[in-house]
LOGUSE-197718 format. One record per residue (C-alpha): residue number from 1; chain; x, y, z. Coordinates in Angstrom, 2 decimals. Example, Ala and Ser with C-alpha at 12.3 -4.5 7.8 and 13.67 -1.06 7.14 Angstrom:
+-----+----+---------+---------+---------+
|   i | ch |      px |      py |      pz |
+-----+----+---------+---------+---------+
|   1 |  A |   12.30 |   -4.50 |    7.80 |
|   2 |  A |   13.67 |   -1.06 |    7.14 |
+-----+----+---------+---------+---------+
//
This chain:
+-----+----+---------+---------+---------+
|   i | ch |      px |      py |      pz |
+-----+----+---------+---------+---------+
|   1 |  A |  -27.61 |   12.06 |    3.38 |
|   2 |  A |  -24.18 |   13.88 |    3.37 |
|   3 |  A |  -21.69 |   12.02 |    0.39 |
|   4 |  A |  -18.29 |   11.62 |    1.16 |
|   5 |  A |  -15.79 |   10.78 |   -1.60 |
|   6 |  A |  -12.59 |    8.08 |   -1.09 |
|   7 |  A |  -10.21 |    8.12 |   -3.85 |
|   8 |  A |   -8.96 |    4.43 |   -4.59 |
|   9 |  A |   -5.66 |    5.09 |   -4.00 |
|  10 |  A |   -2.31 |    5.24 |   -1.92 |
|  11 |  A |   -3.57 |    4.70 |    2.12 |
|  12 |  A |   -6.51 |    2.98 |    0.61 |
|  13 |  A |   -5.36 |   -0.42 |    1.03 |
|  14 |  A |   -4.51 |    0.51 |    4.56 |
|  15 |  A |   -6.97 |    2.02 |    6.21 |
|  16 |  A |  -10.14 |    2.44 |    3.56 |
|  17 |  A |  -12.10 |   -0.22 |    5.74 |
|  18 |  A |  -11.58 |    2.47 |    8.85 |
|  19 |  A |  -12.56 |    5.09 |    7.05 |
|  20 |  A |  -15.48 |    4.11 |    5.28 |
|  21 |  A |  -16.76 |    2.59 |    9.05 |
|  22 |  A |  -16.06 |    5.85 |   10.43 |
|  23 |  A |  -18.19 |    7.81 |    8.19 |
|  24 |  A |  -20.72 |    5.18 |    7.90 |
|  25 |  A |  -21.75 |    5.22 |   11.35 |
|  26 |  A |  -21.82 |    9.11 |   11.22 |
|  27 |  A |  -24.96 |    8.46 |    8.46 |
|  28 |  A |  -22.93 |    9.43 |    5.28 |
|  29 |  A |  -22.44 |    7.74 |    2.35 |
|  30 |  A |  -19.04 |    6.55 |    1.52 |
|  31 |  A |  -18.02 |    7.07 |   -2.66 |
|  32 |  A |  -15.23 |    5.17 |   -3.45 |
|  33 |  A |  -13.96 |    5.49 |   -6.68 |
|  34 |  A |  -13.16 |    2.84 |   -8.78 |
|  35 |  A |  -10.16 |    0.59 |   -9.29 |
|  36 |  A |   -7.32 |    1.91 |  -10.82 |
|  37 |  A |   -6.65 |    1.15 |  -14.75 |
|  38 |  A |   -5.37 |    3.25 |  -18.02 |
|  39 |  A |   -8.18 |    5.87 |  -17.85 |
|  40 |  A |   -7.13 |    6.81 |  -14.27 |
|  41 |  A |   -3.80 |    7.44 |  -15.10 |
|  42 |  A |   -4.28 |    9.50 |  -18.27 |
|  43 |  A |   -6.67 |   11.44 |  -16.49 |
|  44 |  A |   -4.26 |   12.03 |  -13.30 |
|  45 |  A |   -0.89 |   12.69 |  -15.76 |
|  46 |  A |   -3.00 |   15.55 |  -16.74 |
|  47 |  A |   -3.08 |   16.95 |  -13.55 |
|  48 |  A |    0.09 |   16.18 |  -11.27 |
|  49 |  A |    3.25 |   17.53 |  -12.01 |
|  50 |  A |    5.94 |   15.33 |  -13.54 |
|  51 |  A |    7.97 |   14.62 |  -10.41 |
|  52 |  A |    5.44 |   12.90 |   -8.64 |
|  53 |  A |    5.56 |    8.91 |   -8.57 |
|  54 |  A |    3.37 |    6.85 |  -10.17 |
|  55 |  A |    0.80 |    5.98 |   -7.12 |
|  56 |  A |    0.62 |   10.25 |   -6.76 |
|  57 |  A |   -0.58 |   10.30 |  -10.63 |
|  58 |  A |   -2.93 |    7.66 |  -10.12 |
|  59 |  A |   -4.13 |    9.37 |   -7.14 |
|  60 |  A |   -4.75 |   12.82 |   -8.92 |
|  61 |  A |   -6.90 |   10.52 |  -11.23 |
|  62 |  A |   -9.19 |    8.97 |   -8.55 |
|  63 |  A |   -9.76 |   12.39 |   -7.22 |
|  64 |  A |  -10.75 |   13.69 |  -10.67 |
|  65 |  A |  -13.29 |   10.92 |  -10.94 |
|  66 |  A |  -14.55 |   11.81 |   -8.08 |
|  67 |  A |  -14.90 |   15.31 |   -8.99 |
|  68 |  A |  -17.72 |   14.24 |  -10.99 |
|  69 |  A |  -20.05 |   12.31 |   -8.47 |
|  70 |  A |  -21.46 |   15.45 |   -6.56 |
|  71 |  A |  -20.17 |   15.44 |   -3.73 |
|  72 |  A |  -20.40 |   17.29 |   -0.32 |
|  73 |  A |  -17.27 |   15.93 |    0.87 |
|  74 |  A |  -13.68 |   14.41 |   -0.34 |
|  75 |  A |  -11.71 |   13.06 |    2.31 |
|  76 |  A |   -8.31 |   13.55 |    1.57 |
|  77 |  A |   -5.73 |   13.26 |    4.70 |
|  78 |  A |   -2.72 |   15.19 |    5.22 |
|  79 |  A |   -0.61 |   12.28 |    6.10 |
|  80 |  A |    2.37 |   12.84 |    8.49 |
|  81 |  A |    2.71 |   10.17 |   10.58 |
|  82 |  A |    0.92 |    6.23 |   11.37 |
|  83 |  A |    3.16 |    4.97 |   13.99 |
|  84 |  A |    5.52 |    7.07 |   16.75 |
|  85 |  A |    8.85 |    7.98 |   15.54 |
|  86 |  A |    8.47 |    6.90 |   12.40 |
|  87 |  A |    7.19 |    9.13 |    9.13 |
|  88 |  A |    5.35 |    8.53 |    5.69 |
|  89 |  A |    6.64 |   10.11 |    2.57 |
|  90 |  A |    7.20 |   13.74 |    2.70 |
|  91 |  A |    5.14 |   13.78 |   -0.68 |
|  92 |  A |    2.25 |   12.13 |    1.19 |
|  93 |  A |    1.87 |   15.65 |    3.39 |
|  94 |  A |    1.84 |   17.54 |    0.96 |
|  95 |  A |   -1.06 |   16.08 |   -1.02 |
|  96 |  A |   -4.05 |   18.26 |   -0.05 |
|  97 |  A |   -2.16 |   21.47 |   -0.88 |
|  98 |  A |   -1.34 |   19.43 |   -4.20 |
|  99 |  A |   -4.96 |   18.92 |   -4.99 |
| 100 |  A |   -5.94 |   22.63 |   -3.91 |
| 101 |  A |   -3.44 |   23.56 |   -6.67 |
| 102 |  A |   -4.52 |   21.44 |   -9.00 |
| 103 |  A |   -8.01 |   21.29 |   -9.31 |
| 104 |  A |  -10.99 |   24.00 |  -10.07 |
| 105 |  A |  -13.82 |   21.88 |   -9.40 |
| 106 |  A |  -13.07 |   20.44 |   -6.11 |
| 107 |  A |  -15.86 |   19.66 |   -2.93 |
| 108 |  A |  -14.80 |   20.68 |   -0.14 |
| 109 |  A |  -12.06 |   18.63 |    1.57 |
| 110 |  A |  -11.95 |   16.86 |    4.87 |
| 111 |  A |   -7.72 |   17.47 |    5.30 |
| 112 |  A |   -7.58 |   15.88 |    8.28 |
| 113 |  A |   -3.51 |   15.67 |    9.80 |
| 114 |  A |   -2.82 |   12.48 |   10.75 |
| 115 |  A |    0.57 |   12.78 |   12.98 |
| 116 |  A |    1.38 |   10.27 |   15.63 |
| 117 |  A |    5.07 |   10.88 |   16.03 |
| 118 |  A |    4.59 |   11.79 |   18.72 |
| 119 |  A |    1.68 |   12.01 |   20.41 |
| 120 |  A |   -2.02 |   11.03 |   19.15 |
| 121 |  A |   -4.00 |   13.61 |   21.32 |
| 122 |  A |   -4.04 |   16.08 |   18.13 |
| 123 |  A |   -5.55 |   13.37 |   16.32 |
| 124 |  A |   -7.96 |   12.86 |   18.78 |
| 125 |  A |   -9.28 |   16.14 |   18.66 |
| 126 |  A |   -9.17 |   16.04 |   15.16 |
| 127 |  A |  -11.30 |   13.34 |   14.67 |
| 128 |  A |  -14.17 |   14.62 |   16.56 |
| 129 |  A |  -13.36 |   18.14 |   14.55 |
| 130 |  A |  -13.99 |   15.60 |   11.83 |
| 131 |  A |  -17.36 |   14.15 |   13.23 |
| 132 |  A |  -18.84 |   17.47 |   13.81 |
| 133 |  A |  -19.26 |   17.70 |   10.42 |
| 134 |  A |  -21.99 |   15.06 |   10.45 |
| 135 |  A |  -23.25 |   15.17 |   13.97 |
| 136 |  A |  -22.93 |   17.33 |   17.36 |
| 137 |  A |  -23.20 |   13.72 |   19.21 |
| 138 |  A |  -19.47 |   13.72 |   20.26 |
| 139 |  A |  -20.23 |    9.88 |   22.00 |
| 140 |  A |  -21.63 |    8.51 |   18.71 |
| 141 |  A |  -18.86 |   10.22 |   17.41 |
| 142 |  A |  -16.52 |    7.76 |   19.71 |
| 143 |  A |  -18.43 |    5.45 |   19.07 |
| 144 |  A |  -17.67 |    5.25 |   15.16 |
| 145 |  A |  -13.94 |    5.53 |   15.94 |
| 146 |  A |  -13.53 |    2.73 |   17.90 |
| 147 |  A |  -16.07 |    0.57 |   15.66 |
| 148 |  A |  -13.58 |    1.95 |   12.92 |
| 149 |  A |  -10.42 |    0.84 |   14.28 |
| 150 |  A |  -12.33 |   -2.54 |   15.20 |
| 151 |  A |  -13.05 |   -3.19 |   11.78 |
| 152 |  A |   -9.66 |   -1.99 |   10.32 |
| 153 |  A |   -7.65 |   -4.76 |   12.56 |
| 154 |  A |  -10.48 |   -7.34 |   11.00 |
| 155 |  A |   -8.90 |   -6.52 |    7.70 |
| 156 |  A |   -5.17 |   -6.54 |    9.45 |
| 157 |  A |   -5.82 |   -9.82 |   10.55 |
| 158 |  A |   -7.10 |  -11.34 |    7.02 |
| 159 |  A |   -3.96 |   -9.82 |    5.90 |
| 160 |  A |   -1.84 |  -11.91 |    8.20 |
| 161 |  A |   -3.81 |  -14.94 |    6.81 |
| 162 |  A |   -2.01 |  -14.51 |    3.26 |
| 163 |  A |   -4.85 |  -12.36 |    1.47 |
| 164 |  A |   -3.45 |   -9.17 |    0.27 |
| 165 |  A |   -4.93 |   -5.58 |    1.33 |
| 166 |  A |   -6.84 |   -5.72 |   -1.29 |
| 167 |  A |   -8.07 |   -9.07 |   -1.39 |
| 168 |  A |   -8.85 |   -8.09 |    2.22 |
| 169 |  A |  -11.10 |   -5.29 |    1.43 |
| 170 |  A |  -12.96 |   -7.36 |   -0.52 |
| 171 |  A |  -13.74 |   -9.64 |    1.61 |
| 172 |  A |  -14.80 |   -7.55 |    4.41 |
| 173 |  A |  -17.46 |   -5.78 |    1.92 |
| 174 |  A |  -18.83 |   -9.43 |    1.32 |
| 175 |  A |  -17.11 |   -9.98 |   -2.02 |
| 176 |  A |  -15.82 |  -13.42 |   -3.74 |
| 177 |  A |  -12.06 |  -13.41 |   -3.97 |
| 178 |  A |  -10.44 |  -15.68 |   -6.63 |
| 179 |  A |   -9.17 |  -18.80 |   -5.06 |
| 180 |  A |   -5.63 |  -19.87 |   -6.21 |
| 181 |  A |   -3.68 |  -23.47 |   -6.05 |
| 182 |  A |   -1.35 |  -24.67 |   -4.02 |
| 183 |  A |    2.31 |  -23.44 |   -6.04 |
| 184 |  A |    6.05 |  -25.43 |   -5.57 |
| 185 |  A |    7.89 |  -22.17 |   -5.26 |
| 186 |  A |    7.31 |  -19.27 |   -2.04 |
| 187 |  A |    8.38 |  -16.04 |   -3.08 |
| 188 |  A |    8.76 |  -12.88 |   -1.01 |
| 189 |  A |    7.19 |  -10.42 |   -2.28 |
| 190 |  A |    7.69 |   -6.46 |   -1.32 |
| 191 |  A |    6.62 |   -3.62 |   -2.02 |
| 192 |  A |    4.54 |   -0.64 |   -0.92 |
| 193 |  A |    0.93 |   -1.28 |   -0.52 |
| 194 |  A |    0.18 |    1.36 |   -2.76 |
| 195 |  A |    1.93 |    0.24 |   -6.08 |
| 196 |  A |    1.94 |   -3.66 |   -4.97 |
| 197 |  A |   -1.88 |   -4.16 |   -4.31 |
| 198 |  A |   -3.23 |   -2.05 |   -6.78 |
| 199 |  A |   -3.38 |   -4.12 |   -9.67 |
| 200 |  A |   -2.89 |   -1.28 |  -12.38 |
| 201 |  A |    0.07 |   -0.35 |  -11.32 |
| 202 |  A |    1.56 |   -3.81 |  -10.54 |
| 203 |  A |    0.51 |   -5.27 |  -13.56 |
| 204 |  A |   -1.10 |   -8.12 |  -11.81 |
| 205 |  A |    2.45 |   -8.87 |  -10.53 |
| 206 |  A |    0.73 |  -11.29 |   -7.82 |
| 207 |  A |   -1.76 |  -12.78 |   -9.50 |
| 208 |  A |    0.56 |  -13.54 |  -12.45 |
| 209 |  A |    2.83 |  -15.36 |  -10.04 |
| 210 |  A |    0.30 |  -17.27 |   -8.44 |
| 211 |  A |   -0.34 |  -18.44 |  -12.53 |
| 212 |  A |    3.00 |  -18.95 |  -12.67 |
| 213 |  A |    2.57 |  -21.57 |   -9.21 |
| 214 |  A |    4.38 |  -19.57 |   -6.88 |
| 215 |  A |    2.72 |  -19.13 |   -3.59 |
| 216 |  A |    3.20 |  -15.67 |   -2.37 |
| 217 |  A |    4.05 |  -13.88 |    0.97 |
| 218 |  A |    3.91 |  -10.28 |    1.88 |
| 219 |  A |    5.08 |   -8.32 |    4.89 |
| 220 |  A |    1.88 |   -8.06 |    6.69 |
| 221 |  A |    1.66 |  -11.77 |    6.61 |
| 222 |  A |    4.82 |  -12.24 |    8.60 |
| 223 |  A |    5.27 |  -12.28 |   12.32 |
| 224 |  A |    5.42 |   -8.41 |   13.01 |
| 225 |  A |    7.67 |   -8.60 |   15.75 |
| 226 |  A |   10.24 |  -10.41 |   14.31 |
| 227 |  A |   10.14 |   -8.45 |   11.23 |
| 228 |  A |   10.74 |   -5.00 |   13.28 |
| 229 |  A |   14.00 |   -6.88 |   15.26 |
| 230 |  A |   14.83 |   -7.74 |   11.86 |
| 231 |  A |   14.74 |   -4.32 |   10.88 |
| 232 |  A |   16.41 |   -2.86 |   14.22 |
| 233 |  A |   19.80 |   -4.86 |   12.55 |
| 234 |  A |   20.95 |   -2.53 |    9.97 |
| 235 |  A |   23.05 |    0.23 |   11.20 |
| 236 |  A |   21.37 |    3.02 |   11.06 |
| 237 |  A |   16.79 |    3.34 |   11.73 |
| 238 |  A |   14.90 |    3.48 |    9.15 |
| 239 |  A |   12.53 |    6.09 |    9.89 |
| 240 |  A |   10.09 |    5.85 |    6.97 |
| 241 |  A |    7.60 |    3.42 |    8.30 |
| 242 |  A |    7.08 |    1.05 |    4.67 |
| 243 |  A |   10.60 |    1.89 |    4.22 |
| 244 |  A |   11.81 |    0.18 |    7.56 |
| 245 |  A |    8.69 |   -3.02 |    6.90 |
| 246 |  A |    9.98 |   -4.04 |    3.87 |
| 247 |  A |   13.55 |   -3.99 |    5.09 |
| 248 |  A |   12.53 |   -6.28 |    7.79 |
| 249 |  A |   10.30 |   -8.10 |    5.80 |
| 250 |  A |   13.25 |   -8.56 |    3.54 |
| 251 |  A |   15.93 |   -9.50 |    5.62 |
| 252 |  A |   13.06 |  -12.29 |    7.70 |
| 253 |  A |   12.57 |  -13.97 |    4.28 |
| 254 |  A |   16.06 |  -14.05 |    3.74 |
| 255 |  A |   16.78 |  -16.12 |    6.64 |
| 256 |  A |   13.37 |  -17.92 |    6.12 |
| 257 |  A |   13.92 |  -21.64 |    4.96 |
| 258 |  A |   10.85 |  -21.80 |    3.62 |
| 259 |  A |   11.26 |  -19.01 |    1.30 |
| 260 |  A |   12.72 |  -19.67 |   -2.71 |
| 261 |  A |   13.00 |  -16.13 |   -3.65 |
| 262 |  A |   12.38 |  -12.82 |   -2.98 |
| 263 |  A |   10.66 |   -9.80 |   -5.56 |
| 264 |  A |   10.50 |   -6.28 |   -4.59 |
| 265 |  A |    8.31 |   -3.70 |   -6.76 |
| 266 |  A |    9.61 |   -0.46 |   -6.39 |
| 267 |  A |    7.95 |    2.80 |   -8.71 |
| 268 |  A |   10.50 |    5.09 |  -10.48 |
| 269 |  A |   11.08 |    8.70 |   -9.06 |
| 270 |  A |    9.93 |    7.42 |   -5.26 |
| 271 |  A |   13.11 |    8.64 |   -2.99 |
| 272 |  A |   12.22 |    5.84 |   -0.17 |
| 273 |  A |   12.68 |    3.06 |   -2.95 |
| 274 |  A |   15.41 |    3.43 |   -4.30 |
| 275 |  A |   17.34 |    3.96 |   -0.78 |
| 276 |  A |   15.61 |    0.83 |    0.26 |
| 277 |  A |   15.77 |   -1.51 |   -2.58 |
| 278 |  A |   19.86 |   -0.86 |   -2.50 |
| 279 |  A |   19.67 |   -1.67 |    1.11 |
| 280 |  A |   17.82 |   -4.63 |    0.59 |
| 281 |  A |   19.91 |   -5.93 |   -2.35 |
| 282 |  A |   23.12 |   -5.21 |   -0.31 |
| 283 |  A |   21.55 |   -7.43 |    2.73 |
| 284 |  A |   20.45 |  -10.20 |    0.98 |
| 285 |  A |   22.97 |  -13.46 |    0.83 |
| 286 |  A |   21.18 |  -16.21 |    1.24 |
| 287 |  A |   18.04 |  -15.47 |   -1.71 |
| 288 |  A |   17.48 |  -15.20 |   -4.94 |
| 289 |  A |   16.41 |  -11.24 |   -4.94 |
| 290 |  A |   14.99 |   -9.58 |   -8.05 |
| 291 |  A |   13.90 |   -5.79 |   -8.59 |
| 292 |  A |   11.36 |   -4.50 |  -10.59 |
| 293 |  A |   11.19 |   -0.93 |  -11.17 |
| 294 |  A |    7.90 |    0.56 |  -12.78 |
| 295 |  A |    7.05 |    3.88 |  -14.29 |
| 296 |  A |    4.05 |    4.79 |  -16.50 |
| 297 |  A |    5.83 |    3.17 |  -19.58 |
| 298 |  A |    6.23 |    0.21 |  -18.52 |
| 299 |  A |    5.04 |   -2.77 |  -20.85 |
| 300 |  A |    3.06 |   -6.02 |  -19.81 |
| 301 |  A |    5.49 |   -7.84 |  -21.70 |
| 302 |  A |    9.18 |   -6.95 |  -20.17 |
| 303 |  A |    7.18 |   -7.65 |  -16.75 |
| 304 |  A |    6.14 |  -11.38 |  -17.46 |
| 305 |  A |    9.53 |  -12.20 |  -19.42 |
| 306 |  A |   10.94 |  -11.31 |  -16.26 |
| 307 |  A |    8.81 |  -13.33 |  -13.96 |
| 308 |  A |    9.05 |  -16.21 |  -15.62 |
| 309 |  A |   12.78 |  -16.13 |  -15.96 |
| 310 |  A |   13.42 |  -15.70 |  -12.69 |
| 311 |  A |   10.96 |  -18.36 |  -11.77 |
| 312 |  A |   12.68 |  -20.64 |  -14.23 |
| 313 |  A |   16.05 |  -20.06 |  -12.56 |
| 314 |  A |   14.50 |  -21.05 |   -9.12 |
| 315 |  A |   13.36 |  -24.27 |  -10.45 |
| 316 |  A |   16.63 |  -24.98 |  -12.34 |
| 317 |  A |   18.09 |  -24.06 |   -8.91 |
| 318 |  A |   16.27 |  -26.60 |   -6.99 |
| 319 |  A |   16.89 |  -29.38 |   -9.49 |
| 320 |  A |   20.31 |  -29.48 |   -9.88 |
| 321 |  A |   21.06 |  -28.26 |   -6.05 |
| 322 |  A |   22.49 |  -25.31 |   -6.58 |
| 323 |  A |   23.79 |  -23.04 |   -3.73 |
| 324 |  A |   22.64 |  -19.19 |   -3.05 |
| 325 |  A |   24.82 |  -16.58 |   -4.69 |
| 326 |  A |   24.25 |  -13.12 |   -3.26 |
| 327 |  A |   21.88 |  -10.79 |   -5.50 |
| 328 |  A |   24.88 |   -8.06 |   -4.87 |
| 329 |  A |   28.81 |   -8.00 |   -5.37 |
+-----+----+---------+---------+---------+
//
């Protein structure tokens, strides 16, 4: 049995579930490797260059992980594009060329393009390129895709529940997830998949808000239309397709009565964020709207003072019925 290697990383949260289907049902065995934490890092600062973001570094420290499992495969996409007219991170397609550069000891890599700016027939093509690999059967080839994309909008709609991608993942492979209590604050909560869901790089930023008894709400749990007419507002598209999520998700939370506050974890040296997080902060008048920038110095400790201040001033807020002040001007 053919093994095919998954770093834990970046489009993970997204689309692992899809992927690990798709090869699953071609008869290989799917090697994920294993959630982020110091080690990864240390071991992917070693091997990215220093103006790549944080989520990139971590990456480069899945894939070296992986390095050592003997594998016959590493799937590594060359992501261009999920949605039409709309883009990922230019980093993001660069990323197999990246990993060419940087490692010796690689298995070969599955660099799959995934563009659907504009049309998905290349991708189409590509994925039974993809399947070949495994089998000549070009129908059980179909067949995998579509059982693939069947179990990725499972995960999609656990998401929309109020799990988190991750929490999703888990339980579509069967795991326990932690159960959490009912808060008396709802905070917003953006960010891209990426750096929000992966614990590591968070810092546990949800789960120490749910401590803190704050329920929390992320984009993909909001109504997706109204986030993108939401989004169509601003002046100008955003054509980054996180980017143009969490400004919809943003501005629907600040018009949401139901929502206290809103937090928005953005990495240091990622060009979408810090475009977006200035959008966001301009647009928001009616919320409470706090920041967080992260880097691979940042301390535990400046991240939970911060937390609990801000949750602090929410309650303080509510008791004394105090109006909104705009997070900008």
């Amino acid at each position: 049995m053919q093994r095919v290697g998954i770093p834990h990383g970046l489009f993970y949260y997204y689309y692992y579930p899809l992927w690990k289907t798709f090869f699953s049902d071609l008869g290989a065995e799917v090697i994920a490797s294993s959630e982020s934490n110091r080690l990864t890092l240390d071991e992917g600062l070693k091997s990215a260059v220093d103006e790549t973001c944080l989520p990139i570094k971590v990456y480069f420290g899945h894939i070296r992980e992986l390095c050592r499992q003997n594998l016959d495969y590493m799937f590594i996409p060359r992501l261009v594009s999920v949605e039409p007219k709309s883009y990922i991170c230019p980093k993001f397609m660069g990323i197999p060329d990246m990993v060419k550069a940087a490692f010796t000891d690689l298995p070969p890599l599955i660099d799959v393009t995934i563009d659907v700016s504009r049309t998905d027939r290349r991708l189409k093509q590509d994925i039974v390129r993809v399947g070949n690999l495994f089998t000549q059967d070009k129908k059980k080839i179909r067949k995998a895709y579509i059982h693939a994309c069947q179990e990725y909008y499972f995960c999609s709609r656990l998401a929309r529940e109020g799990y988190t991608r991750a929490e999703a993942i888990q339980l579509w492979e069967g795991k326990p997830v932690d159960s959490f209590s009912t808060g008396d604050l709802n905070i917003g909560v953006l960010g891209h998949g990426y750096s929000l869901y992966d614990q590591f790089i968070s810092m546990s930023l949800i789960g120490r808000l749910r401590k803190m008894g704050c329920n929390t709400f992320f984009p993909e749990s909001l109504e997706q239309e109204a986030v993108e007419n939401e989004a169509a507002t601003i002046p100008k598209r955003v054509f980054w397709t996180l980017g143009r999520k969490m400004v919809g998700s943003a501005l629907y939370m600040d018009k949401s009565p139901a929502i206290d506050g809103i937090i928005y974890l953005a990495c240091f040296g990622c060009g979408p964020d810090s475009l977006i997080g200035e959008i966001i902060e301009q647009k928001m008048h009616h919320k409470p709207f706090m920041m967080l920038t992260i880097d691979e110095h940042s301390g535990e400790g400046g991240l939970v003072t911060r937390l609990e201040a801000f949750c602090d001033m929410l309650r303080r807020r509510r008791m004394r019925g105090e109006g909104n002040l705009p997070a900008y001007g």
